[in-house]
VMD Tcl script that builds the backbone (N, CA, C; Angstrom):
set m [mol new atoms 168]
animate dup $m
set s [atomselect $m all]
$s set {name element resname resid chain x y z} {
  {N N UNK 1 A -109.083 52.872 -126.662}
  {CA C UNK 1 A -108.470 53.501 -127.815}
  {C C UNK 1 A -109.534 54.158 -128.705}
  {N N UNK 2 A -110.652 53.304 -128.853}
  {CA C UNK 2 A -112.193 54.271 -129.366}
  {C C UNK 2 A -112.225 55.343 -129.182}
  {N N UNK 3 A -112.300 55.176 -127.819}
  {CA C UNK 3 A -112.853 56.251 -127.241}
  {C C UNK 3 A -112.097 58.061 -127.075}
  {N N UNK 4 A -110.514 57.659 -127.195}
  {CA C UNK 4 A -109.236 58.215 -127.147}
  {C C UNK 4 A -109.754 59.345 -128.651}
  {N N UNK 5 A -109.867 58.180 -129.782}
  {CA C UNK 5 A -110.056 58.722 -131.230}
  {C C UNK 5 A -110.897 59.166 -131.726}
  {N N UNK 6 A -112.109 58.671 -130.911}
  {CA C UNK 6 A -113.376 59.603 -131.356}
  {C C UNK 6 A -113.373 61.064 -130.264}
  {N N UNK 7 A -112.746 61.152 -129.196}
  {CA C UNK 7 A -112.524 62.324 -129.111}
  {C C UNK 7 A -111.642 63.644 -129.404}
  {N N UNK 8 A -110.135 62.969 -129.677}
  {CA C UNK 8 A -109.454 63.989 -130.073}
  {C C UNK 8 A -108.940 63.704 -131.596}
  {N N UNK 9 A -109.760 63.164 -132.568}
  {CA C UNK 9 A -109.556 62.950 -133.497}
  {C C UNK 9 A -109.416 64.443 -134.446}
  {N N UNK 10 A -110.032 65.812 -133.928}
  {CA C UNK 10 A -109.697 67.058 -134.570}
  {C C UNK 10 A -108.559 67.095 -134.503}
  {N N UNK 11 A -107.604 67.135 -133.033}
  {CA C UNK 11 A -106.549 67.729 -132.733}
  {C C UNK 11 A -105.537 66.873 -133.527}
  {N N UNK 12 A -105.900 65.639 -133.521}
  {CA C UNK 12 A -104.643 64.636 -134.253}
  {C C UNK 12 A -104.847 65.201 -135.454}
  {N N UNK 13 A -105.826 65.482 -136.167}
  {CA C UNK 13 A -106.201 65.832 -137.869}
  {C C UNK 13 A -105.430 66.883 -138.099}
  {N N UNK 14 A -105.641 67.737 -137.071}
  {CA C UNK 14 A -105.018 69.209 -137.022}
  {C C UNK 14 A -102.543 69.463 -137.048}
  {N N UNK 15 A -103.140 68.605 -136.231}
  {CA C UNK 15 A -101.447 68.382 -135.963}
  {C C UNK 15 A -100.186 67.918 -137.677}
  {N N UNK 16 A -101.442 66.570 -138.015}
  {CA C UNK 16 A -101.256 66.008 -139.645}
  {C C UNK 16 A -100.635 67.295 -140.205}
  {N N UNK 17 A -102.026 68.277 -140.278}
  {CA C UNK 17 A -101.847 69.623 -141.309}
  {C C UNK 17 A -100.750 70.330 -140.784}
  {N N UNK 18 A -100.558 70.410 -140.078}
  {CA C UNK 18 A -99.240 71.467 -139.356}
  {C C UNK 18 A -98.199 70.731 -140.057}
  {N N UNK 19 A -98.147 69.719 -139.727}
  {CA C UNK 19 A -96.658 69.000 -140.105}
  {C C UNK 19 A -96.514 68.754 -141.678}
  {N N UNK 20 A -97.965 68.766 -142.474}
  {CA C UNK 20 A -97.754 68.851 -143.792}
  {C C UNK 20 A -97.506 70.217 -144.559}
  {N N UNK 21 A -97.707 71.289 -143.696}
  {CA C UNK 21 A -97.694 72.528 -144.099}
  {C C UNK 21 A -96.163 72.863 -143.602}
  {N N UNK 22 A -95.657 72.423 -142.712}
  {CA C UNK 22 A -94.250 72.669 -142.091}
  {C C UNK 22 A -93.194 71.503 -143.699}
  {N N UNK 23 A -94.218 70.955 -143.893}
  {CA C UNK 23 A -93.075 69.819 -144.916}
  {C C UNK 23 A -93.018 70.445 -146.265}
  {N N UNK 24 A -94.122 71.081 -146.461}
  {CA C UNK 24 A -94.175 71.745 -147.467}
  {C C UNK 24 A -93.358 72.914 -147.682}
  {N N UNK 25 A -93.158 74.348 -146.350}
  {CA C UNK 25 A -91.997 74.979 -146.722}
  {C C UNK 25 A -90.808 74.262 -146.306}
  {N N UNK 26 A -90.401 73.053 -145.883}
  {CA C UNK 26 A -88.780 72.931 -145.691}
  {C C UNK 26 A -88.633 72.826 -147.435}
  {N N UNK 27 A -89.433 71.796 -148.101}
  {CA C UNK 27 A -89.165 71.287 -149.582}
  {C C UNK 27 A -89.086 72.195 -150.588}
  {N N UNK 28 A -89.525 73.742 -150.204}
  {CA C UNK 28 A -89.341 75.115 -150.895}
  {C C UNK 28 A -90.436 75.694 -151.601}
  {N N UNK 29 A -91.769 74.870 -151.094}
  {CA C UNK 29 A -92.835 75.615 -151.713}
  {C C UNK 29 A -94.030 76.463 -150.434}
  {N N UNK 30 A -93.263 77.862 -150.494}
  {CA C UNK 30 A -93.679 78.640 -149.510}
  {C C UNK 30 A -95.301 78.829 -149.104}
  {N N UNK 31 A -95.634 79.006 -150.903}
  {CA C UNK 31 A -96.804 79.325 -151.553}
  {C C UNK 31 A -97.943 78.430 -151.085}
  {N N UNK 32 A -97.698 77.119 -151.324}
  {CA C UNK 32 A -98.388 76.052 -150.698}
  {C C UNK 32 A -98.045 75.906 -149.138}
  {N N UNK 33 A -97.272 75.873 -148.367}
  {CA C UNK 33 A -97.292 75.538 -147.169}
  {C C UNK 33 A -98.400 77.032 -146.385}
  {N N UNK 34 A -98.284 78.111 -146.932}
  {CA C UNK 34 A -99.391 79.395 -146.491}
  {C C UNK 34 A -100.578 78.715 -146.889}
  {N N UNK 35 A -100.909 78.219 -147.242}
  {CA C UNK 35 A -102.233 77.924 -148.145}
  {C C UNK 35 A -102.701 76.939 -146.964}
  {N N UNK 36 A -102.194 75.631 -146.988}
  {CA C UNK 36 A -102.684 74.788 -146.268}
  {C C UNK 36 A -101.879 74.838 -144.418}
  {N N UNK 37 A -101.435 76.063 -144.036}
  {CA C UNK 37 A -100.928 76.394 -142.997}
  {C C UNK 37 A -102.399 76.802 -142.457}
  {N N UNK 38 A -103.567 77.272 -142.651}
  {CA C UNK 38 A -105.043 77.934 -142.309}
  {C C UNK 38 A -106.098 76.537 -141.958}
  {N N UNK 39 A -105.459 75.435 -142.294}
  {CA C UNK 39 A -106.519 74.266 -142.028}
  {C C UNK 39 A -106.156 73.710 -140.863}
  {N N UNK 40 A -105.240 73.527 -140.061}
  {CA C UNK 40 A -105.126 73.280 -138.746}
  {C C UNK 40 A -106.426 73.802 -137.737}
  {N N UNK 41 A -106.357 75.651 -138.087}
  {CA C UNK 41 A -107.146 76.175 -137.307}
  {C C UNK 41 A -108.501 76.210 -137.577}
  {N N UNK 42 A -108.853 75.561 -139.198}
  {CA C UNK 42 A -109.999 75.686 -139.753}
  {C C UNK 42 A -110.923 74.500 -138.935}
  {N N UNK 43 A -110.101 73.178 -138.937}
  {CA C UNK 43 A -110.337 72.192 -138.596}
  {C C UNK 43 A -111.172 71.692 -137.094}
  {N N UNK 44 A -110.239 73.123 -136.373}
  {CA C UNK 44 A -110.770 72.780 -135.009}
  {C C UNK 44 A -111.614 73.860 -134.715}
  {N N UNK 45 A -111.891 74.735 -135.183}
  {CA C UNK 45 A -113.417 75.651 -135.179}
  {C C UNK 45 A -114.377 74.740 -136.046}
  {N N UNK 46 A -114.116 73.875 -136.581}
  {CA C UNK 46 A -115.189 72.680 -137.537}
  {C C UNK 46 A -115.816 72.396 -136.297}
  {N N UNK 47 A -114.700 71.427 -135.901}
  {CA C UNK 47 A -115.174 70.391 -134.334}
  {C C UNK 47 A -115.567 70.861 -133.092}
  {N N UNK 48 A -114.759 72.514 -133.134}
  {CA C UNK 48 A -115.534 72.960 -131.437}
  {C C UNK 48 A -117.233 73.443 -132.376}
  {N N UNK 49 A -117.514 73.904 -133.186}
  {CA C UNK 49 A -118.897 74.346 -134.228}
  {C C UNK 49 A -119.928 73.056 -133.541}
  {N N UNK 50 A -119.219 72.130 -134.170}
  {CA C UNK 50 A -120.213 70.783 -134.579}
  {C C UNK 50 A -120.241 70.101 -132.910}
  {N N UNK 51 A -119.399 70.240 -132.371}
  {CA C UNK 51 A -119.785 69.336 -130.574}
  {C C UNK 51 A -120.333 70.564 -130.179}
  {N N UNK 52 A -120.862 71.916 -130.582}
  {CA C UNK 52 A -121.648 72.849 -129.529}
  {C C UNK 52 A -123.168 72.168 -130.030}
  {N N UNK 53 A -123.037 71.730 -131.358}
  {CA C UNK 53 A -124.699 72.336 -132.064}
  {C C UNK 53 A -125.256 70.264 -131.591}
  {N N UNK 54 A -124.163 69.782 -130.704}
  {CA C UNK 54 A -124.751 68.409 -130.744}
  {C C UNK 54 A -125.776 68.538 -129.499}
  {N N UNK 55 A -126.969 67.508 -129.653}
  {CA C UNK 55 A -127.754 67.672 -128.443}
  {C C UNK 55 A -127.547 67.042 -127.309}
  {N N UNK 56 A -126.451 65.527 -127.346}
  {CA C UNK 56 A -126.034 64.786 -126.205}
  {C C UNK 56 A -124.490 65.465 -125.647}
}
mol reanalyze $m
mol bondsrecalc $m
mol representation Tube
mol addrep $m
């Protein structure tokens, strides 16, 4: 299970934001769900960035 979470721990992070940005326009705030709708994809150019620049 470690091992499960230390690897796809972006994509689960990423998924969070989708579904908080999807919760955000059902509840009627459009404004905010655009806003934090860009961190899904931000998230996982973080993690593919940071596992290129690792040396192991």
């Amino acid at each position: 299970m470690n091992k499960f979470l230390s690897t796809y721990y972006p994509i689960l992070l990423a998924f969070a934001c989708m579904l908080y940005s999807i919760g955000l326009h059902i509840i009627g705030d459009p404004e905010g769900a655009q806003y934090t709708a860009h961190w899904p994809g931000t998230i996982l150019l973080f993690a593919i960035a940071i596992r290129q620049r690792r040396k192991s």
